[in-house]
N, CA and C atoms as a LAMMPS dump frame, in Angstrom:
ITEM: TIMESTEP
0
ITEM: NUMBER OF ATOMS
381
ITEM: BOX BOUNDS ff ff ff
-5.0000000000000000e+02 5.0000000000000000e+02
-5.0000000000000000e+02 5.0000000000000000e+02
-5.0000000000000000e+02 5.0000000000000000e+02
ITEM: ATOMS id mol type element x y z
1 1 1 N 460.418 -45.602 8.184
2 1 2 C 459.362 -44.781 7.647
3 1 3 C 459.56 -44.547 6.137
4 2 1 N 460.857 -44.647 5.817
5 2 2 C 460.844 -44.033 4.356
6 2 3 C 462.241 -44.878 3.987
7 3 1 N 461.782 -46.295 4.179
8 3 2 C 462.638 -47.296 3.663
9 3 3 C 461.777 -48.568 2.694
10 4 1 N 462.27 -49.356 2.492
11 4 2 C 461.649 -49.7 0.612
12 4 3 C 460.363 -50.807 1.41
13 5 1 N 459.023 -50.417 0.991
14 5 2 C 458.164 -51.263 1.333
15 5 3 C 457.246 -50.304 2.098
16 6 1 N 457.391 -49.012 2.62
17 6 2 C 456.752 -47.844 2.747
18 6 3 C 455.837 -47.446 1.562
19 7 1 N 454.766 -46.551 1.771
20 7 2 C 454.288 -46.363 1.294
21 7 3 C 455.119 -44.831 0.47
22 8 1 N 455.298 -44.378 1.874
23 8 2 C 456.142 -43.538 1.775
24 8 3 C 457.376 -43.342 0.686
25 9 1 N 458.135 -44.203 1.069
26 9 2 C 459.146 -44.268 0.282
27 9 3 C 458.935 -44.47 -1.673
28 10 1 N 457.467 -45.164 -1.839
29 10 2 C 457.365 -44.908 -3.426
30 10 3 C 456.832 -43.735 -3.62
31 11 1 N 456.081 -43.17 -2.927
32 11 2 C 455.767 -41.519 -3.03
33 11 3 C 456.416 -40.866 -3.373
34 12 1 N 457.702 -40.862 -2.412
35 12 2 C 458.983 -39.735 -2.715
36 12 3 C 460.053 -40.351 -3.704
37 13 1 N 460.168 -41.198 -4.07
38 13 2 C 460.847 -41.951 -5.268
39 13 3 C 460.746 -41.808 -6.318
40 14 1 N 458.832 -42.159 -6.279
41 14 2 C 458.13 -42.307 -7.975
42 14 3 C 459.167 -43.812 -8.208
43 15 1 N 459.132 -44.717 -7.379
44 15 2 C 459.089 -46.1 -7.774
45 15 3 C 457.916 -47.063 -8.09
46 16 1 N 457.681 -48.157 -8.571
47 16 2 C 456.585 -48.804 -9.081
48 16 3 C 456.283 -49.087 -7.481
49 17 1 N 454.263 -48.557 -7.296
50 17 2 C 454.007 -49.121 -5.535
51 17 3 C 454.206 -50.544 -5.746
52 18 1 N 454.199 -51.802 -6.726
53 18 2 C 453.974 -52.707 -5.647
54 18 3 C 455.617 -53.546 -5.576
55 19 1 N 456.079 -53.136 -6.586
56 19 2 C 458.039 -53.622 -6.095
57 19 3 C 458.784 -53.084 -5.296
58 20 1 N 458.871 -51.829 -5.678
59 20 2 C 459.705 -50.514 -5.281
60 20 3 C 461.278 -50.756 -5.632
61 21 1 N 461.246 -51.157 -6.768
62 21 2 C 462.342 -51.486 -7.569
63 21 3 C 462.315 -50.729 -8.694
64 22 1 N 462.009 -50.191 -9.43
65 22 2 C 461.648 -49.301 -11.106
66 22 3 C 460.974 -47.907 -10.957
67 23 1 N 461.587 -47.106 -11.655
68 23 2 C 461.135 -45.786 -11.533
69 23 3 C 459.183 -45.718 -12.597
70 24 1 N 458.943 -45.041 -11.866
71 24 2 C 457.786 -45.456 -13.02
72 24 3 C 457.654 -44.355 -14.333
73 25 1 N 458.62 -43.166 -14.081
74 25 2 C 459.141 -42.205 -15.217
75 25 3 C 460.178 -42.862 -16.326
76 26 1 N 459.96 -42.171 -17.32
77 26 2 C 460.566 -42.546 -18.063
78 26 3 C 462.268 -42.073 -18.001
79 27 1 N 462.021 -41.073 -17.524
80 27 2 C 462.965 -39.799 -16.935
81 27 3 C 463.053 -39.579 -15.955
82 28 1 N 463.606 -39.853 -14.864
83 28 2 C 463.781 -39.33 -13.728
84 28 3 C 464.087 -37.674 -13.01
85 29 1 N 464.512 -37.198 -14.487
86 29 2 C 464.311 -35.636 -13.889
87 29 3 C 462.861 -34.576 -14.328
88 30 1 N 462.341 -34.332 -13.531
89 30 2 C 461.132 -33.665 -13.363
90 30 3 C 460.961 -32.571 -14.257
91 31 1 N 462.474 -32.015 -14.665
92 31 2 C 462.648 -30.758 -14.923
93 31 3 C 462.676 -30.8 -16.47
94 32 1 N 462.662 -32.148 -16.958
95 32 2 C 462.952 -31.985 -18.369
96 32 3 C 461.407 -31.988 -19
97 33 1 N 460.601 -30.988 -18.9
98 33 2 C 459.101 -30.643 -19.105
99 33 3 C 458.711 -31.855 -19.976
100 34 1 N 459.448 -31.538 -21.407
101 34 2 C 458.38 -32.527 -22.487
102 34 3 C 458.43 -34.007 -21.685
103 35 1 N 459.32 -34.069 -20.896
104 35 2 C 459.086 -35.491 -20.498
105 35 3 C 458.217 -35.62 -18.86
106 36 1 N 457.698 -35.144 -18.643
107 36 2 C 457.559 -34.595 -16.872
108 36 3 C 456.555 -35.581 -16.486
109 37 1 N 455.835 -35.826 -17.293
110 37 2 C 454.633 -36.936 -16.981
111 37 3 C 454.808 -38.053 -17.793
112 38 1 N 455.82 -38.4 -18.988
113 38 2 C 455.642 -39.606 -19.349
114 38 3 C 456.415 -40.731 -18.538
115 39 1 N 454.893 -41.86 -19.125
116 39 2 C 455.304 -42.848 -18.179
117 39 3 C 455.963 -44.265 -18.476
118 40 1 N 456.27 -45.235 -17.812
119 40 2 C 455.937 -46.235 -18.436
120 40 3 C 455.13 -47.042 -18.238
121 41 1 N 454.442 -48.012 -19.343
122 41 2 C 453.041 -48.41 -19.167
123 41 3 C 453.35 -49.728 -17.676
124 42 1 N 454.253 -50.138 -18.257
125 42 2 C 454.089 -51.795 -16.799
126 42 3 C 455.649 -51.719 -16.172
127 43 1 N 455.829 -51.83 -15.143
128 43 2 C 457.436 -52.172 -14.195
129 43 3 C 457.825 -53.711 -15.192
130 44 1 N 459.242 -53.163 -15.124
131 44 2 C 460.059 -54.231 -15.901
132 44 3 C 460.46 -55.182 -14.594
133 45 1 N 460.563 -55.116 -13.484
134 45 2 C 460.171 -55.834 -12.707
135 45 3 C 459.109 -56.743 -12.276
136 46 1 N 458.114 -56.058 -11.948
137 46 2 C 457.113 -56.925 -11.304
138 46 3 C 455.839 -57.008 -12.585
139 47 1 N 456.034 -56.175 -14
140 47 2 C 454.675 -55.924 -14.923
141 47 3 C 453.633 -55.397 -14.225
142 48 1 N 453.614 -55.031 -13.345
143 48 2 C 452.744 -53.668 -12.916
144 48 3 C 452.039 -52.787 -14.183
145 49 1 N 450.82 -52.923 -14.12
146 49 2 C 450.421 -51.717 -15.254
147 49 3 C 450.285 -50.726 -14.461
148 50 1 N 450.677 -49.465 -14.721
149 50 2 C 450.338 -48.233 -13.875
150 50 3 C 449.154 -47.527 -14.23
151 51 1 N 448.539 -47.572 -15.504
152 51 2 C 447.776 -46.88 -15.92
153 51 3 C 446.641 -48.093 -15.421
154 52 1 N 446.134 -47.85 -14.533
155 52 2 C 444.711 -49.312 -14.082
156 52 3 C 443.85 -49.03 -15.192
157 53 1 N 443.12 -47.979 -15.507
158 53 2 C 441.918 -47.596 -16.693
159 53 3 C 442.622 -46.466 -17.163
160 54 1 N 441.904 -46.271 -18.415
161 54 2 C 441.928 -45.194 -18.751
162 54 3 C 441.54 -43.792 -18.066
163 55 1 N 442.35 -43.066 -18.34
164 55 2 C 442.35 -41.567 -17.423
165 55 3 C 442.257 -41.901 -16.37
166 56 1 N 443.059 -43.047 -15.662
167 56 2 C 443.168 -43.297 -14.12
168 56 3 C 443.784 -42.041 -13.559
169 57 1 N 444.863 -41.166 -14.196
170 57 2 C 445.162 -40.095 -13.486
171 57 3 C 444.901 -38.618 -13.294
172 58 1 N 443.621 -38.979 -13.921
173 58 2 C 442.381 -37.254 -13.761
174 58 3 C 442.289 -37.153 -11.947
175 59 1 N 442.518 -38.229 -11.512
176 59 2 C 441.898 -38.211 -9.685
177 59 3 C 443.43 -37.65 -9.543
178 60 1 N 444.563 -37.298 -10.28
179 60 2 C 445.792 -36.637 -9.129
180 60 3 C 445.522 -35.527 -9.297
181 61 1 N 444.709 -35.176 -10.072
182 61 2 C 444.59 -33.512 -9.957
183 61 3 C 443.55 -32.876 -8.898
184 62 1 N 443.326 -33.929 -8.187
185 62 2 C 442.584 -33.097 -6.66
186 62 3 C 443.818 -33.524 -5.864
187 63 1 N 444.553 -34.149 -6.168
188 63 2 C 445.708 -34.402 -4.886
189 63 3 C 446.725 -33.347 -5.386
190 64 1 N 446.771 -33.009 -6.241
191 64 2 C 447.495 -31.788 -6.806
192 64 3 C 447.136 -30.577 -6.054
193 65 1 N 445.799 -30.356 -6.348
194 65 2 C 445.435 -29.16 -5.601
195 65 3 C 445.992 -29.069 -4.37
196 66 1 N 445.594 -30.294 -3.276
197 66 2 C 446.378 -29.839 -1.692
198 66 3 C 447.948 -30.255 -1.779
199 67 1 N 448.824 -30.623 -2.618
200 67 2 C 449.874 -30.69 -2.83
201 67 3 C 450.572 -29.163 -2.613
202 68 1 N 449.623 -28.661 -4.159
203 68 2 C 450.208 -27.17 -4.048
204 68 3 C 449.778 -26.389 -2.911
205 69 1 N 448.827 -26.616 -2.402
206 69 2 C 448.225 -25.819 -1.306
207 69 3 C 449.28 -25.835 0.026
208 70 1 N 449.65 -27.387 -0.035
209 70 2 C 450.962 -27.386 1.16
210 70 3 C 452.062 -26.578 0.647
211 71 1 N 452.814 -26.733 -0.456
212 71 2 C 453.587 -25.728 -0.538
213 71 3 C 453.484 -24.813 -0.879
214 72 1 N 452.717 -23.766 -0.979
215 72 2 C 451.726 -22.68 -0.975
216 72 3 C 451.885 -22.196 0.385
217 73 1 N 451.373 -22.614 1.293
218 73 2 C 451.391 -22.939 2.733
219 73 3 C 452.769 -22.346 3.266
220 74 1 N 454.019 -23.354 2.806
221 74 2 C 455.111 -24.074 3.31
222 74 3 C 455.948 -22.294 2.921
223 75 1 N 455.731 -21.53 1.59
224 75 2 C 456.061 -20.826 1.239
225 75 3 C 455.709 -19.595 2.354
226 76 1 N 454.678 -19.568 2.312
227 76 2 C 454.219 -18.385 3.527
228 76 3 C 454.803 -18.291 4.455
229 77 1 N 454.829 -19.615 4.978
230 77 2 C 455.788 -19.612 6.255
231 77 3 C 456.523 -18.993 6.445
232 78 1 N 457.503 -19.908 5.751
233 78 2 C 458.962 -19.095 5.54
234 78 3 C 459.141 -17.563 5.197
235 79 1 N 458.166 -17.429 4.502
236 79 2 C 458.144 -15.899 3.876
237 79 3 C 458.013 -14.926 4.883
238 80 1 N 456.777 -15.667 5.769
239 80 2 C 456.421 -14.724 6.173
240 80 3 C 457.501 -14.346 7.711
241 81 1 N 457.693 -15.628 8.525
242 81 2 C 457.761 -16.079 9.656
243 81 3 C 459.612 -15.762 9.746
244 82 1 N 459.821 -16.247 8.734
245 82 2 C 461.894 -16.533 8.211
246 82 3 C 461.894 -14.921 8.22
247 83 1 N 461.316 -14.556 7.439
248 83 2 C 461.923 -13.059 6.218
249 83 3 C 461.307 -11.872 6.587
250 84 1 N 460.209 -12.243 7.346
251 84 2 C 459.324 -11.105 7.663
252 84 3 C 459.31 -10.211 6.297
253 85 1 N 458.52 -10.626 5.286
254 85 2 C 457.774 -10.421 4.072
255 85 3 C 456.575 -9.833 4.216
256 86 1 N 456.357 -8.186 3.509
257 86 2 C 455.602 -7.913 2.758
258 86 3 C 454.587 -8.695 2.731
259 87 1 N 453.334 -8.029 2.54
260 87 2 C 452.143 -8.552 1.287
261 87 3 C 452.882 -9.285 -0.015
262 88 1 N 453.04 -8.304 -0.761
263 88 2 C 453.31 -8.148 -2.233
264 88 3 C 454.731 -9.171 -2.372
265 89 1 N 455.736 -9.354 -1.137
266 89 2 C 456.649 -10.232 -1.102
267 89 3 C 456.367 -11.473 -1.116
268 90 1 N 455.275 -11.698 0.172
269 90 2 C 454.708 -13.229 0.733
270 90 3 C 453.728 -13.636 -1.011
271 91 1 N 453.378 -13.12 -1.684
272 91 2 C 452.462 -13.03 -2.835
273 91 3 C 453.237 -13.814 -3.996
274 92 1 N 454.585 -13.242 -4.054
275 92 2 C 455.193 -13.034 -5.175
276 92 3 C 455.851 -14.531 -5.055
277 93 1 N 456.187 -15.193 -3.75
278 93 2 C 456.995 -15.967 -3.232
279 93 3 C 456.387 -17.62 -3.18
280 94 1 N 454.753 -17.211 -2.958
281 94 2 C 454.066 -17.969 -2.861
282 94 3 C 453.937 -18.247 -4.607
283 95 1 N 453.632 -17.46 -5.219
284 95 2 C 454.001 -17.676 -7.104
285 95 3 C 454.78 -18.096 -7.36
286 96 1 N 455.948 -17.582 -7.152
287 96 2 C 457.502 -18.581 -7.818
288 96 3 C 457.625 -19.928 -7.484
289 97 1 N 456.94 -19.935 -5.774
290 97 2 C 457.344 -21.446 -5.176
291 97 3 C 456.51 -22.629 -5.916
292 98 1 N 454.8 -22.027 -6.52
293 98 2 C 454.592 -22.48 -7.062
294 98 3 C 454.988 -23.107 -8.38
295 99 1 N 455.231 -21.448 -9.165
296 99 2 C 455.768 -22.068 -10.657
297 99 3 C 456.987 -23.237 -10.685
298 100 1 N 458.323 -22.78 -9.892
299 100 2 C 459.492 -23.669 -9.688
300 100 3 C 458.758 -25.025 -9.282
301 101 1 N 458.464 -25.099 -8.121
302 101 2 C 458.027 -26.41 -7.955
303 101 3 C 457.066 -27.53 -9.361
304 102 1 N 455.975 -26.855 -9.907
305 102 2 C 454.754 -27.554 -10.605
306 102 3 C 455.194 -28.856 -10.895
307 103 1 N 456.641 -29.154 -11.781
308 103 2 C 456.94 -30.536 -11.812
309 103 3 C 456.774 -31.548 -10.947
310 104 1 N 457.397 -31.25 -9.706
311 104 2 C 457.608 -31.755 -8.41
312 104 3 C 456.358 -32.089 -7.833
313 105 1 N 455.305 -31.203 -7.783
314 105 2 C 453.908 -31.293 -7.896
315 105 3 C 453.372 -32.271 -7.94
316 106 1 N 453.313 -32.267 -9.501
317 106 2 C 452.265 -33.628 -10.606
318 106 3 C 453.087 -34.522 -10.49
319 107 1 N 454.19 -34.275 -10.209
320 107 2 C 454.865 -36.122 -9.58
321 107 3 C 454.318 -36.59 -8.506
322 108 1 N 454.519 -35.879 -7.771
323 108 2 C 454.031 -36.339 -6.194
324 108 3 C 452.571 -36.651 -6.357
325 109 1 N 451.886 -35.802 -7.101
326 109 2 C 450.442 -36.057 -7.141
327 109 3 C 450.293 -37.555 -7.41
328 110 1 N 450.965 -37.904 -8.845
329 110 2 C 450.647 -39.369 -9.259
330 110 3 C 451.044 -40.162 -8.502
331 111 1 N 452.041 -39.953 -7.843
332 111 2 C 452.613 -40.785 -6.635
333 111 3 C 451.886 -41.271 -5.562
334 112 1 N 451.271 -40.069 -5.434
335 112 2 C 450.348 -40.669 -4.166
336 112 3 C 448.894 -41.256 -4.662
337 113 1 N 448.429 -40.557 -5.721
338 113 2 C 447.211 -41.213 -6.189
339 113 3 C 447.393 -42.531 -6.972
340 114 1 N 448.539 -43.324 -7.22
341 114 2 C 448.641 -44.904 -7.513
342 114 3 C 448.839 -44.97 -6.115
343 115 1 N 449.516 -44.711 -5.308
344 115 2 C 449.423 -45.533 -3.933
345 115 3 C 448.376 -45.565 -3.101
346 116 1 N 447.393 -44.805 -3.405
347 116 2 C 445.901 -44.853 -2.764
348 116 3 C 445.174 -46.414 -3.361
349 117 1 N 445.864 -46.623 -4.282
350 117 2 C 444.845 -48.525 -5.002
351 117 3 C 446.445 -49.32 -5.349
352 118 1 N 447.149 -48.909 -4.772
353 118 2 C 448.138 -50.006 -4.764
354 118 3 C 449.229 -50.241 -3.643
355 119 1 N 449.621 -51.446 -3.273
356 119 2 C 450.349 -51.582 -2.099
357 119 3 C 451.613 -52.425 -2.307
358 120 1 N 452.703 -52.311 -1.363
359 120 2 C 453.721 -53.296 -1.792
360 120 3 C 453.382 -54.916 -1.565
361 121 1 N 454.434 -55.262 -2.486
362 121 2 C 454.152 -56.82 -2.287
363 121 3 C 455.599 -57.18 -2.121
364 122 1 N 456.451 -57.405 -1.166
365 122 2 C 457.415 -57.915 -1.255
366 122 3 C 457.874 -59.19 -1.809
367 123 1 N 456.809 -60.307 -1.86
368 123 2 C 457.2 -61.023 -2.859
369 123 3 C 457.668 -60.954 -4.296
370 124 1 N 457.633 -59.186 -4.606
371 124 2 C 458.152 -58.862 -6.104
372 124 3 C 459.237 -58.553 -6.189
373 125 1 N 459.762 -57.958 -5.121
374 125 2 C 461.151 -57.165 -4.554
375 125 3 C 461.967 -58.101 -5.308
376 126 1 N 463.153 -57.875 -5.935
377 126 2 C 464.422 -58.343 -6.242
378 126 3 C 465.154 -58.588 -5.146
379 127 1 N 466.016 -59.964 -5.333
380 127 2 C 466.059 -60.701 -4.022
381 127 3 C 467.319 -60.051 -4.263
């Protein structure tokens, strides 16, 4: 399920969808803001352009929305269900999980919105 040639597996990676060999960040840590979304333009592997058109990645920001909405969600839970939380607790919890997370977010977002128009090709894979 979440071994190389999954769809899955470039989702949660942020590897190029159609090798799954190359990160498609420039940076691999999420956390270093000024860098959080830059990309690179083609896989040094397979030349993948990631950017298909211009502002190809205005469409992750509706996959963003139910991104955060799951962990939004995921937060309550726990908050509510784990901790037996307050209003004003389950509120506060559901905010932080948001703010902490946002990187993690708009990764995943782009992640999944290139893998909605792109698929693996194992003929690119590094043998």
């Amino acid at each position: 399920m979440f071994t190389k040639g999954s769809k899955l597996y470039s989702i949660f990676t942020g590897t190029c969808p159609k090798c799954h060999e190359e990160s498609m960040y420039k940076n691999k840590n999420p956390y270093i803001l000024s860098e959080a979304l830059s990309m690179h333009e083609n896989c040094s592997n397979c030349s993948t352009k990631y950017k298909i058109e211009p502002s190809f990645f205005y469409g992750a920001m509706y996959v963003s929305y139910a991104v955060g909405i799951a962990f939004a969600v995921a937060a309550f839970v726990i908050s509510f269900y784990i901790f037996n939380a307050g209003l004003n607790a389950m509120f506060i919890s559901i905010i932080a999980t948001l703010i902490v997370f946002m990187p993690i977010i708009m990764r995943l977002s782009r992640n999944i919105w290139i893998n909605f128009f792109m698929s693996y090709d194992k003929t690119l894979a590094k043998k």
